[in-house]
C-alpha positions as CSV (number, residue, x, y, z in Angstrom):
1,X,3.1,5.5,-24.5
2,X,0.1,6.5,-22.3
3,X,1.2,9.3,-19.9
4,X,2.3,8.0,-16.3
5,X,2.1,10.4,-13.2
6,X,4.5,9.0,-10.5
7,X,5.2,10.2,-6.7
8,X,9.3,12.0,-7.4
9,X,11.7,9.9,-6.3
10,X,14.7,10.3,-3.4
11,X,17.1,11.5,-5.9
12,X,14.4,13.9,-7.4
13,X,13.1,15.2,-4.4
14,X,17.2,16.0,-3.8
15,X,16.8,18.1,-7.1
16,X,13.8,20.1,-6.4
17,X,15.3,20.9,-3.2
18,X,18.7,21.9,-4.6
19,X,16.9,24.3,-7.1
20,X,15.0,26.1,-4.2
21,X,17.6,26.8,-2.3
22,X,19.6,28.0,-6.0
23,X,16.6,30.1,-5.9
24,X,17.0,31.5,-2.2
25,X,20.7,32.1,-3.4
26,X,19.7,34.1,-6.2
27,X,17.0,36.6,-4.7
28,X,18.7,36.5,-1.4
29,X,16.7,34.9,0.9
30,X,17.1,32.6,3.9
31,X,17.5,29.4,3.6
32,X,13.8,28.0,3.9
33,X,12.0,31.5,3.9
34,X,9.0,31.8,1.4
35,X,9.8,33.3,-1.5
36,X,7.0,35.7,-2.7
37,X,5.9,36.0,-6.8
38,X,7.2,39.7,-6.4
39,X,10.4,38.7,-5.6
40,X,10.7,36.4,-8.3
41,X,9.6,38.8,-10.8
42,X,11.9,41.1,-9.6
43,X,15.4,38.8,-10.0
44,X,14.4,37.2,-13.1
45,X,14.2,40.4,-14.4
46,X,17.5,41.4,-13.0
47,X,19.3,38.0,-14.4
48,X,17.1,38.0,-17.8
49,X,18.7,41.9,-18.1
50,X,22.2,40.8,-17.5
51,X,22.5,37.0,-19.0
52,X,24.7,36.1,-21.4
53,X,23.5,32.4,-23.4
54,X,26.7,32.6,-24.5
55,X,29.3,32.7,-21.4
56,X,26.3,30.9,-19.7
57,X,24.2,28.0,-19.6
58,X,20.3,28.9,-18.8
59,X,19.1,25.9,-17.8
60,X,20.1,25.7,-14.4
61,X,18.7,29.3,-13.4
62,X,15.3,28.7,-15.5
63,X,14.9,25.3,-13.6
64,X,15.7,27.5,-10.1
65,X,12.5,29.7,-10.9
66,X,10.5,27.1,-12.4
67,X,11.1,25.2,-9.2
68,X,10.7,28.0,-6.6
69,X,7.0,28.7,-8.5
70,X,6.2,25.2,-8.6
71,X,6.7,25.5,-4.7
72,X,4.5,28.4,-4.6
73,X,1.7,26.3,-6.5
74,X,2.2,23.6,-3.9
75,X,2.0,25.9,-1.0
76,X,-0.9,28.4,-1.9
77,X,-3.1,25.5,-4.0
78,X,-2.7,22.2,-2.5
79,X,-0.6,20.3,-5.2
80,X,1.8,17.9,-4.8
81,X,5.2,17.3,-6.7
82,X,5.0,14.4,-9.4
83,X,7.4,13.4,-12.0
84,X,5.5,12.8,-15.5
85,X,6.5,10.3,-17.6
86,X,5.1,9.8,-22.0
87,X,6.6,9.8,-25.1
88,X,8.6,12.7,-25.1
89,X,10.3,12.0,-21.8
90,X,10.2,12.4,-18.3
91,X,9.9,15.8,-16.4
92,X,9.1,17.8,-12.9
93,X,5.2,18.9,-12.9
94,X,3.1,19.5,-9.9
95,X,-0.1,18.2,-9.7
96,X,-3.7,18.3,-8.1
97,X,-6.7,16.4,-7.4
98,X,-9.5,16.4,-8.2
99,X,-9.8,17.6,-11.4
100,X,-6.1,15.6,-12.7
101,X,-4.1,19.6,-12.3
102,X,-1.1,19.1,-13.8
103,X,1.4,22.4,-14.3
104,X,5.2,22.2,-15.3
105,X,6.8,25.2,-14.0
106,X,10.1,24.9,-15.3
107,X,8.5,24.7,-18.7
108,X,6.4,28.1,-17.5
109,X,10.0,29.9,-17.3
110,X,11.5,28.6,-19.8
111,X,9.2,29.6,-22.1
112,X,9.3,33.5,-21.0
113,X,13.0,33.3,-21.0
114,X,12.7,32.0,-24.9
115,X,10.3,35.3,-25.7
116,X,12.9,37.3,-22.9
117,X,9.5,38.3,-20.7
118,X,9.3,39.9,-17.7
119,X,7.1,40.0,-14.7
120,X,5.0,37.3,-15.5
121,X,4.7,35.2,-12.4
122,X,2.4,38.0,-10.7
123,X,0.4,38.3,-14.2
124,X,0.1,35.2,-14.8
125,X,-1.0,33.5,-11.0
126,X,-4.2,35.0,-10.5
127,X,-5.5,33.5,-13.8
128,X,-3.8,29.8,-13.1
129,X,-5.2,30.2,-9.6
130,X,-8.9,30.9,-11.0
131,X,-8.5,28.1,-13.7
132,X,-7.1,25.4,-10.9
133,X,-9.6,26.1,-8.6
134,X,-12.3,26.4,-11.4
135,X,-11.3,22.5,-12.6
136,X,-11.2,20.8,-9.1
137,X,-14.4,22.5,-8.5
138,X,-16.0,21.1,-11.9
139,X,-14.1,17.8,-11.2
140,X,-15.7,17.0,-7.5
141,X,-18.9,18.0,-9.1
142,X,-18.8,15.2,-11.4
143,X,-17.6,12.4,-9.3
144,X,-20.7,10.4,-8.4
145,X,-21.1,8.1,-5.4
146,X,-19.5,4.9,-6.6
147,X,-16.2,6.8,-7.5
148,X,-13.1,5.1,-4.8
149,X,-12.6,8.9,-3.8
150,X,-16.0,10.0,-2.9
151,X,-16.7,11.6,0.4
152,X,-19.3,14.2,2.7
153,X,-17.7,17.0,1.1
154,X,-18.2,15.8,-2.4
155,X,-22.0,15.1,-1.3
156,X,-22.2,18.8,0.6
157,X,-20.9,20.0,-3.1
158,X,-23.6,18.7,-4.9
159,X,-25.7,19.3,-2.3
160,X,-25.7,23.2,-2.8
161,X,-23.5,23.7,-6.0
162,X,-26.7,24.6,-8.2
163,X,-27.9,21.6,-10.0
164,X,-30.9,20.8,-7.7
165,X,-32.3,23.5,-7.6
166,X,-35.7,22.9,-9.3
167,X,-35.6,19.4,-7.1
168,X,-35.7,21.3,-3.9
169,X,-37.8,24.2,-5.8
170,X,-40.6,21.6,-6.5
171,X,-40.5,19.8,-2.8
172,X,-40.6,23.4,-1.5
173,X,-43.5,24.0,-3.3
174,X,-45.3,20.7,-1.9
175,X,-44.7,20.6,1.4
176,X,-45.7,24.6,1.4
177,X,-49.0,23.2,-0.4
178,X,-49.4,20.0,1.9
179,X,-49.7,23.3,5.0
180,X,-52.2,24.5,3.2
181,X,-54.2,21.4,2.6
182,X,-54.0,20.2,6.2
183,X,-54.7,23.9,7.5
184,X,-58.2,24.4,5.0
185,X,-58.7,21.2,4.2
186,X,-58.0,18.3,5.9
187,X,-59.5,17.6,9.7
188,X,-56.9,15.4,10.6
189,X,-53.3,16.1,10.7
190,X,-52.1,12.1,10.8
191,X,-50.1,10.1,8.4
192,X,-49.4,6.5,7.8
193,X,-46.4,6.9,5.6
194,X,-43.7,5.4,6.9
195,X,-44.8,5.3,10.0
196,X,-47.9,6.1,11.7
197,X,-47.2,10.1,13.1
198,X,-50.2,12.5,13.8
199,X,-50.8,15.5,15.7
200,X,-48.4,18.4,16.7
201,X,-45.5,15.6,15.5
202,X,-47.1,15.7,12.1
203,X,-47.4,19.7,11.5
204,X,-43.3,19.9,12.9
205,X,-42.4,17.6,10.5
206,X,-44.3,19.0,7.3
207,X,-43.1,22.8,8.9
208,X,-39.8,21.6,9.3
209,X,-39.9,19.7,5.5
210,X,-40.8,22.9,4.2
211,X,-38.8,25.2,5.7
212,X,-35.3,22.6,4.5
213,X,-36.8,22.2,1.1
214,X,-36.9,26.4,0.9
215,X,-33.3,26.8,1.9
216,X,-31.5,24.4,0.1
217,X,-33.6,25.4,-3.1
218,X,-32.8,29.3,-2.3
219,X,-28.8,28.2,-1.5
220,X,-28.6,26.3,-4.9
221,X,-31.0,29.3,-6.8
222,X,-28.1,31.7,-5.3
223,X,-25.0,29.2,-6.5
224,X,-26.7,29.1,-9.5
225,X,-27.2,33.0,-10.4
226,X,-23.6,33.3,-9.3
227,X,-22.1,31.3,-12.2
228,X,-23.7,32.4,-15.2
């Protein structure tokens, strides 16, 4: 069964709300208040230290924390709550476009619970963060112009992410060597492509060219250098 990604439900959405506020309960918060990673580290800790699999039942405190991070993925990163559907069943995720993010929280927890670790939610975020933000990055550098989902941004992306830079390197280098022709060279400064433009109009234009082609070939240079 190919894997289906699918906007949560009423009685779903009822669920992840239940578990946050099972969450607030536990740490002690207010009923709505953000709940930082600290704090989460913190209780699970505390209930992880004093838990007892055999007077009680796991599941619904792992699904409280998985939740209340899920949240904290939706708030800090932009991702949304989706229910995923395949062969093995159907489960809570969030997930993120572009780049097709797809986390499962309650998994996260109960995975440390399984190994019985501790303060992993602020060890663990910064690296998740770097690696979300590093796929939606890569993803809206890939989309091309007849993707559905295209936009300016996508186009300002390419635009100064690093891939053109020998482009706007090379029509740097020839407008800066059309100034040179028309100042020691040429008597007239007058085209006829694509439309007839001489005088002070035509050395703007060629300063102007020249000066665009120089920045956006130092901007991408500089994007560039920055990822290797």
């Amino acid at each position: 069964m190919k894997e289906k990604i699918e906007h949560p439900n009423p009685a779903e959405l009822e669920w992840i709300e239940e578990n946050l506020r099972k969450a607030e309960e536990i740490i002690g918060k207010e009923k709505y208040e953000k709940i930082s990673l600290k704090e989460l580290d913190d209780a699970f800790g505390k209930w992880l230290d004093t838990h007892d699999p055999k007077k009680e039942d796991p599941n619904p405190t792992i699904n409280a924390f998985g939740i209340a991070f899920g949240q904290h993925l939706v708030n800090e990163l932009e991702l949304k709550w989706r229910v995923v559907i395949d062969d093995k069943g159907t489960d809570i995720a969030v997930h993120g476009q572009p780049g097709d993010v797809l986390v499962f929280p309650t998994n996260f927890v109960a995975k440390r619970y399984v190994s019985r670790q501790k303060n992993f939610f602020c060890l663990f975020y910064p690296e998740m963060k770097k690696d979300i933000e590093r796929l939606k990055e890569y993803s809206k550098q890939q989309r091309n112009i007849f993707d559905p989902d295209y936009n300016i941004s996508d186009f300002k992306n390419k635009l100064i992410s690093g891939k053109c830079r020998w482009l706007f390197t090379i029509f740097a280098i020839i407008s800066f060597i059309l100034l040179l022709l028309l100042k020691f060279k040429f008597t007239k400064s007058e085209t006829y492509f694509p439309i007839y433009i001489k005088g002070h109009y035509f050395w703007a234009i060629i300063i102007l060219a020249t000066i665009l082609w120089g920045v956006l070939a130092f901007i991408n240079w500089r994007a560039w250098i920055r990822k290797q």
